[in-house]
C-alpha positions in Angstrom: 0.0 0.0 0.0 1.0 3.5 -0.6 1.6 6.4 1.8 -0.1 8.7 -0.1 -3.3 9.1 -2.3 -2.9 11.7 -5.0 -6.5 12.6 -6.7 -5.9 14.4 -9.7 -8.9 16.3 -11.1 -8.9 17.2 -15.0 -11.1 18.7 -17.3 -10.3 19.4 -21.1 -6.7 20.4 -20.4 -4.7 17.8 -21.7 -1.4 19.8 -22.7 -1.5 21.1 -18.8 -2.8 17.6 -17.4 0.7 16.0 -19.1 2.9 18.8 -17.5 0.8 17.7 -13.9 1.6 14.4 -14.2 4.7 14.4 -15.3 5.7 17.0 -11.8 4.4 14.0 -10.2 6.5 11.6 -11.6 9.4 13.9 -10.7 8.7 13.6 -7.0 11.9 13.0 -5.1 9.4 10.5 -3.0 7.6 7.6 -4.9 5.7 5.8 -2.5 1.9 7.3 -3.9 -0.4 6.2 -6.0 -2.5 9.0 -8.2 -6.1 8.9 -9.0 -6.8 10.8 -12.4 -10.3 11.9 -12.8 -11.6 13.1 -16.3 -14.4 15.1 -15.4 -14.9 15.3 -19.3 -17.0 12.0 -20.4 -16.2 12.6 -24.2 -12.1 13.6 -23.8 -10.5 10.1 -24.3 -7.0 11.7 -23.6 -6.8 11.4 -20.2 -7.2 7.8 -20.1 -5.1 6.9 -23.1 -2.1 9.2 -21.4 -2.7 7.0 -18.2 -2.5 3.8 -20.6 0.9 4.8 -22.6 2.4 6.0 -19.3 2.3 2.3 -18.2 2.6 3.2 -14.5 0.7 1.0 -12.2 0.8 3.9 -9.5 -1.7 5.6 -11.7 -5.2 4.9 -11.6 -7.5 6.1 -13.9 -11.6 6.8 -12.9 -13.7 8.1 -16.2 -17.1 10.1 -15.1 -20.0 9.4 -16.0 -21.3 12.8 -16.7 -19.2 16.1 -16.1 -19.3 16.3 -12.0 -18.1 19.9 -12.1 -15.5 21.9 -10.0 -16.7 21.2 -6.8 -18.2 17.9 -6.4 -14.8 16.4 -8.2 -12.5 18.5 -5.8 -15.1 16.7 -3.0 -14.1 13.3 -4.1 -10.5 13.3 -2.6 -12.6 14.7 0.7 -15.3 11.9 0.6 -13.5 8.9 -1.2 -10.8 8.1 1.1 -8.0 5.4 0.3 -6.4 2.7 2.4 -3.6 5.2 2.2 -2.7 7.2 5.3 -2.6 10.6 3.5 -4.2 11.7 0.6 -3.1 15.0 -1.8 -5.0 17.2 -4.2 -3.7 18.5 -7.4 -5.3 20.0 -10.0 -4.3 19.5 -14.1 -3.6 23.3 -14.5 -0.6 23.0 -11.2 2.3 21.1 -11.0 5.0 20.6 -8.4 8.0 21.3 -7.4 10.4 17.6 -7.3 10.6 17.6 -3.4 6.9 19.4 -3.1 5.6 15.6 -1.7 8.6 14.8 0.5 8.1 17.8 2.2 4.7 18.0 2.6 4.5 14.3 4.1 7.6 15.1 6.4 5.8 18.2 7.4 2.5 15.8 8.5 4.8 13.0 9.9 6.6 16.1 12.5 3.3 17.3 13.8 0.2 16.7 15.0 -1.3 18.4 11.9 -4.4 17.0 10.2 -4.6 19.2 7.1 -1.8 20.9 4.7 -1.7 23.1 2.5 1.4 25.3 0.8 2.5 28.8 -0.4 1.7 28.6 -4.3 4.5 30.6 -6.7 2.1 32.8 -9.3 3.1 31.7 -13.0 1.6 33.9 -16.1 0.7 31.7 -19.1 1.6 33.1 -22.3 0.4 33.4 -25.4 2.6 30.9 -27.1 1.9 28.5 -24.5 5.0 29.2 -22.1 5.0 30.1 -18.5 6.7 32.7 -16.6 7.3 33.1 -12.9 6.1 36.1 -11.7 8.0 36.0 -8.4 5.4 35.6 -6.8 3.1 34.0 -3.9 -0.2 33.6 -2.7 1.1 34.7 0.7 3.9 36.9 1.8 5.6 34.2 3.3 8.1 32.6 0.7 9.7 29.7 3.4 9.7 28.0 6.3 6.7 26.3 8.3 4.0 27.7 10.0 0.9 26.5 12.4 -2.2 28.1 11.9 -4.6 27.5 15.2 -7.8 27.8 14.2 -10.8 25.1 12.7 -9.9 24.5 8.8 -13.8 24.1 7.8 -14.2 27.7 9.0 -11.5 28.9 6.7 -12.5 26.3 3.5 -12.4 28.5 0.4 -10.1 31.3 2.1 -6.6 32.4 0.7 -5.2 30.0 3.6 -7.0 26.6 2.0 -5.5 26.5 -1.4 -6.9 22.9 -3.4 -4.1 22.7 -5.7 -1.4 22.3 -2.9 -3.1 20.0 -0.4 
């Protein structure tokens, strides 16, 4: 078994699902397995990208109509694994090689229930390209911090960020 459940949610964005999955490839720790949910019915992609990549860590779960945003984002919530953590990452993200590592280490040191992470701000371009704005979602650039306060109260707020859960 695993340590970690990766539920990747994707919806008509193959060239930017590839670039996800191949982040999580990259990880510096391989002990997950990643469940890739086309939320598009009619987008065979997915599911033939899952098949070439011939990775049995990759799992691949077709709807049966198109779920939407939020109820697919509420599967990695309400469809747990046999794994003891589970990660969110949407098709338009990617991460950093040791993003996982340090994330599960970061779990493993505390008593923390719930993780999320500082998110660098990329610009898409026109020609497809992406550049770093230098950026983050919080002022914060490193290091690790303990908020004290009930995460459903803050679900949707700046400080509960999907794509780096």
């Amino acid at each position: 078994m695993a340590l970690c459940r990766i539920y990747l949610i994707t919806y008509k964005r193959n060239n930017l699902l590839t670039r996800a999955m191949q982040s999580l490839i990259g990880q510096t720790i391989t002990d997950w397995v990643c469940e890739v949910h086309n939320d598009g019915p009619a987008d065979s992609f997915p599911g033939q990208y899952v098949q070439a990549l011939n990775d049995d860590r990759f799992v691949m779960k077709d709807h049966a109509a198109n779920y939407g945003a939020v109820k697919s984002f509420n599967l990695a919530f309400t469809a747990p694994g046999n794994e003891k953590y589970a990660g969110l990452l949407e098709d338009d993200n990617w991460w950093a090689p040791t993003f996982l590592e340090e994330m599960l280490q970061a779990l493993e040191d505390s008593s923390t229930e719930i993780a999320v992470c500082n998110e660098r701000v990329w610009l898409e371009n026109a020609d497809g390209s992406w550049t770093n704005t230098g950026n983050t979602i919080w002022p914060e650039t490193s290091g690790q911090e303990l908020f004290a306060y009930r995460y459903t109260d803050n679900c949707g707020a700046a400080k509960i960020c999907n794509s780096a859960m």
